[in-house]
C-alpha positions in Angstrom: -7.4 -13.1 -22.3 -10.5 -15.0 -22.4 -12.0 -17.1 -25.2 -15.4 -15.3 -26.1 -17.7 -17.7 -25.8 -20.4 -16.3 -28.6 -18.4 -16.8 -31.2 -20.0 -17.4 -34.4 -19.5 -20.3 -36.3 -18.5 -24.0 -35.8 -15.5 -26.4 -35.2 -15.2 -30.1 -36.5 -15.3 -32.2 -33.9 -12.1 -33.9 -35.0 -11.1 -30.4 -34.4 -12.2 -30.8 -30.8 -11.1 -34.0 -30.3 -7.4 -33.3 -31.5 -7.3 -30.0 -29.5 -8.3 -32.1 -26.2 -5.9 -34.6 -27.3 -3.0 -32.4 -27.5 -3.6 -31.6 -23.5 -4.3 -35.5 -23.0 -0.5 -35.9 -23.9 0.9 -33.4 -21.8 -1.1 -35.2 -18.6 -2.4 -31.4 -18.3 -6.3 -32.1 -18.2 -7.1 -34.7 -15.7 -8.7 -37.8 -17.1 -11.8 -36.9 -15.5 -12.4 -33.8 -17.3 -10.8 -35.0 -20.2 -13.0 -38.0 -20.4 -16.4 -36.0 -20.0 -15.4 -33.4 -22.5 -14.2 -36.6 -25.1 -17.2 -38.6 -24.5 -19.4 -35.9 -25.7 -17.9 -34.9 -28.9 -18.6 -36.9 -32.2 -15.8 -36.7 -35.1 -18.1 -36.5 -37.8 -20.2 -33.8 -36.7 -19.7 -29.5 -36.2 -20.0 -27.7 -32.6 -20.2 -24.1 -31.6 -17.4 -22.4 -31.3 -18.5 -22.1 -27.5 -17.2 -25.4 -27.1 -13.8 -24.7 -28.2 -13.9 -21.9 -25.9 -14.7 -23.6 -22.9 -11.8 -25.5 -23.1 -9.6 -22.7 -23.8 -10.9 -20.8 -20.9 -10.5 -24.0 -18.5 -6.8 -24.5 -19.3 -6.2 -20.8 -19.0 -8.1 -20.9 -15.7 -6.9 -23.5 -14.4 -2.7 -23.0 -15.1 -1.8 -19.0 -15.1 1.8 -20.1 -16.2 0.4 -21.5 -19.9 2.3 -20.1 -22.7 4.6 -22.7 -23.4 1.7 -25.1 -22.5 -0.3 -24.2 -25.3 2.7 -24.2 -27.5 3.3 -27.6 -27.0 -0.1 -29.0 -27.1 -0.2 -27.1 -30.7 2.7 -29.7 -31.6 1.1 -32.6 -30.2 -2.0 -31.4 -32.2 0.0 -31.3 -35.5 1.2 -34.8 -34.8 -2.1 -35.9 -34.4 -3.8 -34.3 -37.2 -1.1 -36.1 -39.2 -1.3 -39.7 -38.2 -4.9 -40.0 -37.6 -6.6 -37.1 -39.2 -5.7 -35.9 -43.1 -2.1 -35.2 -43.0 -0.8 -38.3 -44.4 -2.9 -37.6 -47.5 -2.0 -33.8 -48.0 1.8 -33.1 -47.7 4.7 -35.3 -48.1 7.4 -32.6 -46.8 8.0 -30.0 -44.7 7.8 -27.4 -47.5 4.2 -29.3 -48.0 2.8 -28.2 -45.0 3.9 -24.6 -44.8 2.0 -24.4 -48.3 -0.5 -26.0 -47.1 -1.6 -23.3 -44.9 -2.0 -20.5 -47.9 -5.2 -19.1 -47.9 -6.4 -21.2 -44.9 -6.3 -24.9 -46.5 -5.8 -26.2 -43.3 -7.6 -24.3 -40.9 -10.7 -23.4 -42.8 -11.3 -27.1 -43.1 -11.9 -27.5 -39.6 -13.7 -24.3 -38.9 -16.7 -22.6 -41.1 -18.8 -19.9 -40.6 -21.1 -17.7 -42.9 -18.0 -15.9 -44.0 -14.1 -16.1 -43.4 -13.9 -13.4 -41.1 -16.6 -14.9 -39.1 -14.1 -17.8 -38.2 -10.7 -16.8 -39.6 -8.3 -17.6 -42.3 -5.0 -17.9 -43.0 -2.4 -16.7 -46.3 1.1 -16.5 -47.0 2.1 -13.0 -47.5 5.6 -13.6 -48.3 7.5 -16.9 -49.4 10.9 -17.3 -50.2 12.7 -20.7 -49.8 16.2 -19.4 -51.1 16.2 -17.1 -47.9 14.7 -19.9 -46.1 11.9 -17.7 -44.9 7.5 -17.5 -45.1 5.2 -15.4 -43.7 1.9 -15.7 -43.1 -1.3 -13.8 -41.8 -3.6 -15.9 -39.9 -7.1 -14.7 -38.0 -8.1 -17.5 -35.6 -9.9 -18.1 -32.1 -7.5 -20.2 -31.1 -4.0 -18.5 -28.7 -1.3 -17.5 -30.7 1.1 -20.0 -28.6 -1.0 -22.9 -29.5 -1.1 -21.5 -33.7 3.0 -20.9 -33.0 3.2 -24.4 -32.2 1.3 -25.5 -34.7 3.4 -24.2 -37.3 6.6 -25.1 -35.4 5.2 -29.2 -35.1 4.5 -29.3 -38.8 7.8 -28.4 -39.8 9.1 -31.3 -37.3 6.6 -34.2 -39.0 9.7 -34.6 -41.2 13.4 -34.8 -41.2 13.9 -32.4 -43.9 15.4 -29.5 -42.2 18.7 -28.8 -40.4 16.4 -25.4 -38.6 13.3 -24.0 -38.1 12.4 -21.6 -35.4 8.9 -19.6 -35.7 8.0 -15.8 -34.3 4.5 -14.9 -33.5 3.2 -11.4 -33.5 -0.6 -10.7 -32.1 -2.7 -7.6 -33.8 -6.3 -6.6 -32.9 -8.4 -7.9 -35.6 -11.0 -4.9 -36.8 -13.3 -7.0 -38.8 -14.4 -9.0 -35.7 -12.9 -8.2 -31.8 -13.5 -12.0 -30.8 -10.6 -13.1 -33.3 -6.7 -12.1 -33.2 -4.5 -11.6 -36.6 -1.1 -13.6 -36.2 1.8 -12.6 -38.2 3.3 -15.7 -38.4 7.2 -15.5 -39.5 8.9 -19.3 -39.9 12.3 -19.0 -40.7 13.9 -22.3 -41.5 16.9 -24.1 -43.6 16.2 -27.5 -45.7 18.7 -30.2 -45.5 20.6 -30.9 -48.3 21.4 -34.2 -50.0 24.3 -35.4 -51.9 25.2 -38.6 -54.0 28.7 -39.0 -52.3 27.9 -38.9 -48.3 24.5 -38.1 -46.5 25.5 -36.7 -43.1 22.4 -37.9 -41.2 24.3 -41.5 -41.6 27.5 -40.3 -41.3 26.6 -39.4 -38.1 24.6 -41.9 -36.9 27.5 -44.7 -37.7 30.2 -42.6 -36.2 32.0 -44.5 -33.8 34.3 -43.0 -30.6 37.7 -42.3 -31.7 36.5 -42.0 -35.5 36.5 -38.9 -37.3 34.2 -37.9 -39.9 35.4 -35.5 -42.5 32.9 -33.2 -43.5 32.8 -30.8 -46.6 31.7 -27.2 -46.2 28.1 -27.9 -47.1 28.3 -30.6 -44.1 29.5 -28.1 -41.6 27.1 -25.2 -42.6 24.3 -27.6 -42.2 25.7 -29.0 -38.5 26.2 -25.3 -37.5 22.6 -24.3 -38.7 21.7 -27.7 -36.5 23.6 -26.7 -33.9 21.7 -24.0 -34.1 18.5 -25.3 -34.0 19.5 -27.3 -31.1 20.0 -24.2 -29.2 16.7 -23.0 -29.9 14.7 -25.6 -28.9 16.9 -26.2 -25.5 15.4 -22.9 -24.6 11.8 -24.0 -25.6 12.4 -27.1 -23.5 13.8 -24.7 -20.8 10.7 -22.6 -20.7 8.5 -25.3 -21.0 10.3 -27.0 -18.2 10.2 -23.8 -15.9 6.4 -23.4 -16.8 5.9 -27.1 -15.9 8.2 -26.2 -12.7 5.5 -23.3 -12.0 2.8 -25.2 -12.2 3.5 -27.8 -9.8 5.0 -25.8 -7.4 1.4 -23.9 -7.6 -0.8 -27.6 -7.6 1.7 -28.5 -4.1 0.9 -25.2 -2.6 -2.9 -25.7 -3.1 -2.3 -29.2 -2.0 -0.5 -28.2 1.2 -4.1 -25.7 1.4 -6.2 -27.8 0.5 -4.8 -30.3 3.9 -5.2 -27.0 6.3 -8.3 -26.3 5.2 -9.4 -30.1 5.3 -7.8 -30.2 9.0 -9.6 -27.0 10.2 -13.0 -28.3 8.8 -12.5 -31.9 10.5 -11.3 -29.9 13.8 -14.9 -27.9 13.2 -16.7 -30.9 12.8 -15.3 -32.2 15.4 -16.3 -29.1 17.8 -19.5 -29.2 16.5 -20.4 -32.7 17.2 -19.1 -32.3 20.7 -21.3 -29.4 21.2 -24.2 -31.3 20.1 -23.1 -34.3 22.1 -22.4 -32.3 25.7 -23.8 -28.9 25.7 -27.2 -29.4 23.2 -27.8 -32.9 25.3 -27.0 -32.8 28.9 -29.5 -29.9 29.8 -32.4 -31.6 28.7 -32.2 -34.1 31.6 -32.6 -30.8 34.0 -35.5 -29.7 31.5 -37.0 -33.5 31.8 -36.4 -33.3 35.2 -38.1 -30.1 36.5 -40.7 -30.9 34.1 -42.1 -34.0 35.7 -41.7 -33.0 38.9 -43.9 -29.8 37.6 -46.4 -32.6 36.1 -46.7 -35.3 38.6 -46.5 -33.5 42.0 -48.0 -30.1 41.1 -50.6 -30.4 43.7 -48.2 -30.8 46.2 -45.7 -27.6 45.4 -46.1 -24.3 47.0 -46.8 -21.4 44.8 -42.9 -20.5 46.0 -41.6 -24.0 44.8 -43.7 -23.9 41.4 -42.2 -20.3 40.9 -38.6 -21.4 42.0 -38.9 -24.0 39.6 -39.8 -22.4 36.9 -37.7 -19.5 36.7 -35.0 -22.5 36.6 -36.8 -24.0 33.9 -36.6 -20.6 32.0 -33.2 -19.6 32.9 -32.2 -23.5 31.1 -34.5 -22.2 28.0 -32.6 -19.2 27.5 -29.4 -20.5 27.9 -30.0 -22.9 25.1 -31.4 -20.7 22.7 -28.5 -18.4 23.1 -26.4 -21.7 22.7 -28.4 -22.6 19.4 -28.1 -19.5 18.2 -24.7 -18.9 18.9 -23.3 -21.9 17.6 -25.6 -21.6 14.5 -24.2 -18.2 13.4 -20.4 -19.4 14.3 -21.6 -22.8 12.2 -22.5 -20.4 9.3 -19.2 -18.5 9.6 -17.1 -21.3 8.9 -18.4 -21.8 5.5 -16.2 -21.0 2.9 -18.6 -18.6 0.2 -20.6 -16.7 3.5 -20.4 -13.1 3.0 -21.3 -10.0 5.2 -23.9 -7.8 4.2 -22.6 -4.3 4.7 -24.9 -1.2 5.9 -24.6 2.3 7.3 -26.0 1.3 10.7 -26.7 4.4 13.5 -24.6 2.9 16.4 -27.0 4.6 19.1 -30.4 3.3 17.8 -28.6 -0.4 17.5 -27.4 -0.8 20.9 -30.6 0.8 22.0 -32.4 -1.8 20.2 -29.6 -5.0 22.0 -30.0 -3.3 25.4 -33.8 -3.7 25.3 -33.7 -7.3 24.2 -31.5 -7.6 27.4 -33.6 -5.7 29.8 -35.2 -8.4 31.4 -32.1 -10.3 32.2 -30.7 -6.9 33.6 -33.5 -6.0 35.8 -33.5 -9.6 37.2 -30.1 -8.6 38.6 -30.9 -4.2 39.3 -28.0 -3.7 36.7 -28.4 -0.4 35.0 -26.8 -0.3 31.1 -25.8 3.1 30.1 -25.4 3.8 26.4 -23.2 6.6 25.6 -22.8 6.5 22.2 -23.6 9.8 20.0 -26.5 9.9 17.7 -24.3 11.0 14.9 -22.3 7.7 15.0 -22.6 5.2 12.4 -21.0 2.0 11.7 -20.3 0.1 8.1 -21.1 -3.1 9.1 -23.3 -6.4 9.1 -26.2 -5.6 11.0 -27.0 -9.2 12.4 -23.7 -9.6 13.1 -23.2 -6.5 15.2 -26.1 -6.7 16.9 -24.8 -10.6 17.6 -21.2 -8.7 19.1 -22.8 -6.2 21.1 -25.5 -9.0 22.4 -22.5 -10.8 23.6 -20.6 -8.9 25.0 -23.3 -7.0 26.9 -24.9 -10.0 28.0 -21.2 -11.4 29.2 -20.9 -8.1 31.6 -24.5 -8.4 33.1 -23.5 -12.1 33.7 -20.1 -11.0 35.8 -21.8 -8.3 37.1 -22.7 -8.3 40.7 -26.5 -7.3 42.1 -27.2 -3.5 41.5 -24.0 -3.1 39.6 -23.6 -1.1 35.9 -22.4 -1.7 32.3 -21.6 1.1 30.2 -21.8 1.0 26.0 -19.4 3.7 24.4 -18.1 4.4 21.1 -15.6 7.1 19.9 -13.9 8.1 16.4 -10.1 7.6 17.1 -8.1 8.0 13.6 -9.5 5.9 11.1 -11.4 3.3 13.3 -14.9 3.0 15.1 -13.5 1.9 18.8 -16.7 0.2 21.0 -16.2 -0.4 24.6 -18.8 -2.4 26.8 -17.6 -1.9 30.3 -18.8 -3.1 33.5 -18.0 -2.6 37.5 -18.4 -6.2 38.0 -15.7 -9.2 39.7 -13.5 -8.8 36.8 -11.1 -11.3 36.0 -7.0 -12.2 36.5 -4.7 -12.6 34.2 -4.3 -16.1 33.6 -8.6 -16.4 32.8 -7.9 -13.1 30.4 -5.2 -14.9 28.5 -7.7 -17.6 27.6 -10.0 -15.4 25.9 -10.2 -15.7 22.5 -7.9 -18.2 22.0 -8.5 -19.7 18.4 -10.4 -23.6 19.1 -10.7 -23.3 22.9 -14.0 -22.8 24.5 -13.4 -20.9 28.1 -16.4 -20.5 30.5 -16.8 -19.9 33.9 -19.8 -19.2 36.1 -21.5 -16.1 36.6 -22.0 -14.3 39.5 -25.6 -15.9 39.8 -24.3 -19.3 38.8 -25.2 -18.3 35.4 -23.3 -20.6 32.9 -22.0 -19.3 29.3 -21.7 -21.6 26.3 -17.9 -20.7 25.7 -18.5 -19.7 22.0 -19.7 -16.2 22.2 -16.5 -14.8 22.9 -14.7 -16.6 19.8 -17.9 -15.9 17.9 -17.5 -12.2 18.3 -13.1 -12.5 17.9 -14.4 -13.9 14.3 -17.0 -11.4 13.0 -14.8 -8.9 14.3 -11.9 -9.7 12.5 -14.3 -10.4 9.5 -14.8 -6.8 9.3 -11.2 -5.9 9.3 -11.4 -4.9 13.0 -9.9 -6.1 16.2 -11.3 -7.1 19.7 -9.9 -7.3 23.3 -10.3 -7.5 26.5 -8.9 -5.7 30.3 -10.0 -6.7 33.1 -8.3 -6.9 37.3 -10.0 -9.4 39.5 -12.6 -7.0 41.6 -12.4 -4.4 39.6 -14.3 -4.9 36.5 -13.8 -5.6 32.9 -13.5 -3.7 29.2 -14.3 -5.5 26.5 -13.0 -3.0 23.1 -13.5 -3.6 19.5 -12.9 -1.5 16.6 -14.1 -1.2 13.2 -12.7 0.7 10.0 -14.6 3.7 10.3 -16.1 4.7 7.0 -17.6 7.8 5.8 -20.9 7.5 3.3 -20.2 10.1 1.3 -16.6 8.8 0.6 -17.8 5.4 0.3 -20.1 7.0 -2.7 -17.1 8.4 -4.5 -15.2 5.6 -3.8 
């Protein structure tokens, strides 16, 4: 569960401090955190209960496997309460301190509020040492492993009992959701003392080979530690396996942490050689045809000055479509970028990609046919389709010979959208198909006007594909022409509504 954070009321900040100190000495916080969430917290003065929260919610958050955790910083917090907070001054004994908590001495000192069930309380609703049992009800904010461990670590403060063991059970509190009622049960056994032999020293001077003999109020107190012994070897045991969890759980988002780092430096790496070889080069062709355009002008033909500048715009174009490609597959690799899903009609979109393409096409007499039904819609990212079907369209014009064709489909087969951009151009063999995308490997090759591609779009398109749970591939022969298919989860709006 999480802590509410508008909770009324305040905690001391002793409180605070002793509840971040508990953590501190089970090296679960990191100094970091600890240290900025110490630093800001005075002793002598009172917080919102927020505060108390937040730290809550960050342990919880931050280590799924945190039962026994917050059982054991609730004995660390006893111990510190009692050496440098008011312990030393209020109990002398075990039996001290689980009387201390009746009607909520110890834990309405360090919370208040305008009344108790604002806050919480605690009583004892059933006490009886004979049978070595009391029972408490206590309302708090704070988990019921850290308040079981609380009780558990005051009964240890002292060596006064041969066993203690404590059972928590948690019950909705009516009076105020943000709190939980603990039924507290500590069941325990005093030692007891006797003017002929004390046991604890007995023991402790006991050599190897000695015996000790024991009376029977010695050996019912060894089996009742005994005991005890086996009760806290499974504590230690679940602590141990929660600790176990936990780093298991930090090395494996370690070991992610490394692949992720590795892929981003292989990025940046991929990036920067972009910039360095395909952003850089063409501008000494752009410089180029440019000053020959400036300083001998008068002296070109009409046919020269047209030649060069249809080279000049072919250059242009190729480098926007560079810059734009490799700003959307820049934008991809971030970690938090998110599609922005829309019913899209397939037939007005491709229209509207052909059209942006037209030029290029009639430059070459290809004819693009688009045979995609009017009824057809996708569930997609609209930029980003539009940035697949602009690829791939642009890629078949480029391998497309003079006068040839490339044909857009689209068909419903089972549960997916399949898209197929096909063209009668040179095609390809096998080994250039195998190289297609190919995870970190840019593969380009000329077109059949010496047109050059920037070796992204392909792996551009491979990743927005796969972003919307599709797939993407390619056939092709050398000479006879190439498909390139995708497909998409095909989703219904109305079903998508009822969803």
């Amino acid at each position: 569960m999480k802590y509410a954070k508008h909770i009324e009321g305040e905690v001391a900040g002793s409180f605070l401090l002793g509840i971040s100190a508990s953590f501190a000495k089970l090296n679960i916080i990191t100094e970091h955190v600890l240290k900025q969430h110490i630093d800001s917290i005075d002793p002598n003065q009172w917080y919102p209960c927020s505060v108390l929260a937040d730290l809550l919610n960050y342990v919880m958050d931050k280590y799924p496997h945190h039962d026994s955790i917050f059982f054991n910083a609730g004995i660390h917090f006893i111990k510190i309460w009692y050496e440098y907070g008011p312990g030393k001054s209020m109990i002398a004994s075990s039996l001290d301190w689980l009387y201390t908590n009746a009607e909520g001495q110890g834990y309405n000192t360090v919370v208040r509020g305008r009344n108790i069930n604002e806050v919480g309380w605690c009583r004892i609703t059933e006490a009886d040492e004979k049978a070595g049992i009391i029972q408490y009800e206590n309302v708090t904010m704070l988990p019921t492993d850290v308040v079981k461990g609380v009780f558990y670590g005051g009964c240890l403060l002292f060596n006064d009992m041969d066993f203690v063991s404590v059972e928590t059970v948690e019950e909705d509190f009516a009076p105020n959701p943000f709190l939980s009622k603990i039924i507290v049960t500590v069941r325990f056994r005093l030692k007891r003392k006797h003017s002929d032999i004390d046991l604890d020293d007995s023991i402790q001077d006991m050599k190897f080979g000695e015996t000790v003999p024991l009376a029977g109020e010695e050996l019912e107190s060894l089996k009742w530690r005994y005991k005890h012994l086996l009760y806290k070897i499974n504590l230690d045991a679940e602590y141990s396996s929660n600790l176990s969890k936990i780093l298991v759980d930090h090395v494996n988002k370690s070991i992610e942490l490394t692949r992720e780092l590795e892929e981003q430096n292989a990025i940046k790496d991929k990036f920067f050689t972009i910039l360095a070889h395909d952003l850089r080069s063409p501008f000494s062709v752009f410089l180029n045809i440019s000053d020959i355009l400036d300083t001998e002008y008068a002296s070109l033909s009409q046919v020269e000055i047209r030649r060069f500048s249809r080279d000049l715009n072919m250059a242009l174009h190729r480098q926007y479509e560079l810059l734009t490609d490799l700003l959307e597959w820049s934008r991809m690799q971030l970690k938090n970028y998110a599609l922005n899903f829309e019913f899209l009609n397939l037939n007005k979109l491709a229209y509207s990609v052909v059209d942006v393409l037209a030029s290029v096409a009639k430059q070459k007499g290809i004819e693009i046919v688009i045979a995609v039904g009017e009824e057809i819609n996708a569930y997609a990212d609209l930029n980003m389709l539009k940035l697949v079907l602009r690829n791939l369209i642009s890629n078949s014009i480029k391998f497309t010979a003079k006068n040839g064709r490339v044909g857009v489909t689209a068909s419903i087969e089972k549960d997916y959208l399949v898209i197929t951009v096909a063209d009668n151009g040179i095609g390809m063999p096998a080994e250039s198909l195998q190289k297609l995308f190919v995870s970190n490997t840019r593969f380009t090759s000329p077109g059949t006007m010496g047109e050059k591609g920037t070796g992204l779009g392909l792996m551009l398109c491979k990743e927005i594909v796969e972003k919307h749970r599709g797939t993407i591939h390619a056939e092709s022969e050398a000479g006879r022409g190439s498909k390139f298919i995708f497909t998409l989860p095909h989703i219904v709006q109305n079903k998508l509504a009822a969803l």
